[in-house]
BAVOKE-423998 format. One line per 2 residues: number of its first residue (from 1); for each residue x, y, z of C-alpha. Coordinates in steps of 0.25 Angstrom, whole numbers. Example, Ala and Ser with C-alpha at 12.3 -4.5 7.8 and 13.67 -1.06 7.14 Angstrom:
<vexmis>
1) 49 -18 31; 55 -4 29
</vexmis>
This chain:
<vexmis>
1) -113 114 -42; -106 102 -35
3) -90 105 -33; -80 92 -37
5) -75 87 -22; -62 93 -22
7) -51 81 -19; -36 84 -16
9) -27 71 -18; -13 72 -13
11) -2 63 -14; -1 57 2
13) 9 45 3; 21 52 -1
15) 30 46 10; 25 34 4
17) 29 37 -10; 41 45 -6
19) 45 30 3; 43 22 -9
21) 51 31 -20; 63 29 -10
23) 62 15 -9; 58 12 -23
25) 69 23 -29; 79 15 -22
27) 74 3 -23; 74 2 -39
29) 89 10 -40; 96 5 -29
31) 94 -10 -32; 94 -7 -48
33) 109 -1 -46; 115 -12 -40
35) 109 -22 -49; 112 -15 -58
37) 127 -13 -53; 129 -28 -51
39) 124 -32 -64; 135 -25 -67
41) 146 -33 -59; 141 -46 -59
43) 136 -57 -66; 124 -64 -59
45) 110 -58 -58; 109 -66 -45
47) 121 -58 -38; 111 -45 -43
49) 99 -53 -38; 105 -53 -23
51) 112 -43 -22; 97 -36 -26
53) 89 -41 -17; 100 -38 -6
55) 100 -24 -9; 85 -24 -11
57) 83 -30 3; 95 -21 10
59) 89 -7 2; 75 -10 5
61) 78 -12 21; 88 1 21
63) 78 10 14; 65 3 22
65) 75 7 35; 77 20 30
67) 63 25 28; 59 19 42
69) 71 28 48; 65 39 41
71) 52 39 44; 56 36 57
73) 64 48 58; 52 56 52
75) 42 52 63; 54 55 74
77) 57 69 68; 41 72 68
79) 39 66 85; 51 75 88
81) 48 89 81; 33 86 86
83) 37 84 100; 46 98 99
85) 33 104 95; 24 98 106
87) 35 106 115; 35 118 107
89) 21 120 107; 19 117 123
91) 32 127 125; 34 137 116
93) 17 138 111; 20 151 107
95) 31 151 99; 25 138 90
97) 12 147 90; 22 158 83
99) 26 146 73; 12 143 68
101) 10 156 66; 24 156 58
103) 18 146 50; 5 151 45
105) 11 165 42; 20 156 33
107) 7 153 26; 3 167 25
109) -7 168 37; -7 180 46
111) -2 180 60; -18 183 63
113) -21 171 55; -15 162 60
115) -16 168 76; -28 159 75
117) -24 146 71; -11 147 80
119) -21 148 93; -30 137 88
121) -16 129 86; -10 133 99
123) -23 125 107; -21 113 100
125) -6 108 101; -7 95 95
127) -12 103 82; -2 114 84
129) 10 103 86; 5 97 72
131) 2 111 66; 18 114 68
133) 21 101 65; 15 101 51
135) 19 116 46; 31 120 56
137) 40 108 55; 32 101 41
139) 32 88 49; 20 77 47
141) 18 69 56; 24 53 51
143) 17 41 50; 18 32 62
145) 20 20 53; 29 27 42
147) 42 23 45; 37 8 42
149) 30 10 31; 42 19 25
151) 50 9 28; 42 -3 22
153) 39 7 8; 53 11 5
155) 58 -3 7; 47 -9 -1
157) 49 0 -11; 65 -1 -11
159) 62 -18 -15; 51 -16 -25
161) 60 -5 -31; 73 -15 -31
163) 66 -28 -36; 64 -21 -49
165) 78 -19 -52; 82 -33 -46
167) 71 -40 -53; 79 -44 -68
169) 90 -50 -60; 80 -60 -54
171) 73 -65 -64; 83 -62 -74
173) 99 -72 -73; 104 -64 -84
175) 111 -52 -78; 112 -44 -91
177) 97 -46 -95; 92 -43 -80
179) 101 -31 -79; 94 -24 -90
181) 81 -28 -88; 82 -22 -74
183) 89 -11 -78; 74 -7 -89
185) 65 -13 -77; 72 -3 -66
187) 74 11 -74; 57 9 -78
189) 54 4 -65; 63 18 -60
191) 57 27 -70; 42 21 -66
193) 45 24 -51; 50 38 -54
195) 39 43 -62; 30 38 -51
197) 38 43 -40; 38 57 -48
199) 22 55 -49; 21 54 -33
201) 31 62 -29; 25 75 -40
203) 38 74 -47; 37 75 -63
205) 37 60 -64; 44 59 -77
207) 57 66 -73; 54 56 -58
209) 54 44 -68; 66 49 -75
211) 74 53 -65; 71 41 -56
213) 75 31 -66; 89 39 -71
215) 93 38 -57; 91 23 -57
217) 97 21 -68; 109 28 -64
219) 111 24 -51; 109 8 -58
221) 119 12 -70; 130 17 -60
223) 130 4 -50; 133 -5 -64
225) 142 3 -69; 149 2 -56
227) 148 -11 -54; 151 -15 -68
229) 165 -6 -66; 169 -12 -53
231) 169 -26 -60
</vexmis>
């Protein structure tokens, strides 16, 4: 009787997803709350309008910046605990065979069990170095072309996240009117990003969706009543 191909699917750009929920988390609350805030002390959408695309363009570089810087650091951090194990294992090849061991009697297996695969290890380096990599130090080894692309996601994301907000202002002259309809077109746009981000990240997606668009609204409600306080 022929068996049905068994096929795992897992979930694999998750630094992908994880780059665009920050830029786009911010990117619809951060420009959201100061519109929202300066409709709140002023009387001109255009005033909103600039003052929108300024921080759209300054949040979208500073974020862009700071995923670069951290995938940057990432790959650093991974060259230098590598090359500390390239010495360990050329120095001390005893004692990071007793760390192997270590961690497959974590798993369960016997010291004669893994005596073995420690000796198989121990004539290929290269294999060892990734083996402690992986399982002693849980460090995979980054993308050579990550820190751009991070860089490039999050500040993507951070523009097509602000725009949505932003939008009613500039097709709308009427502060009042372009206020509220940003206000119903950002909370659905942040409840419909959180229920996906809860979707990939295996959140309940529900409570993501909820939770992502009472923040936002928070965060927007604080800066006009600020603002509208102040003047």
């Amino acid at each position: 009787m022929p068996q049905t191909p068994h096929i795992e699917k897992h979930f694999t750009s998750s630094k992908v997803v994880r780059d665009i929920v920050i830029g786009m988390a911010d990117g619809l609350t951060v420009p959201f709350a100061l519109a929202a805030g300066l409709s709140g002390a002023v009387a001109s959408t255009a005033i909103v309008v600039t003052a929108g695309l300024a921080e759209i363009a300054a949040g979208s570089i500073a974020m862009g910046l700071g995923g670069y810087l951290a995938a940057r650091s990432d790959a650093e951090h991974y060259d230098s605990e590598r090359r500390r194990e390239q010495q360990e294992v050329s120095e001390k090849p005893l004692e990071e065979a007793a760390e192997v061991t270590a961690v497959f009697r974590s798993y369960g297996l016997t010291a004669e069990e893994t005596a073995p695969i420690v000796e198989a290890l121990r004539k290929r380096p290269k294999d060892w170095i990734d083996f402690m990599m992986r399982f002693e130090l849980g460090l995979e080894k980054p993308n050579p072309g990550r820190a751009l692309s991070s860089a490039l996601t999050i500040g993507g994301a951070y523009v097509a996240g602000g725009f949505i907000p932003l939008a009613p202002y500039i097709f709308s002259s009427y502060l009042p009117t372009a206020l509220f309809i940003s206000v119903i077109l950002t909370l659905a746009a942040l409840t419909i990003f959180g229920y996906i981000k809860g979707h990939f990240t295996g959140t309940a997606p529900v409570r993501s969706a909820i939770q992502t668009m009472l923040i936002g609204g928070i965060a927007a409600s604080a800066a006009f009543l600020i603002a509208k306080w102040i003047s």
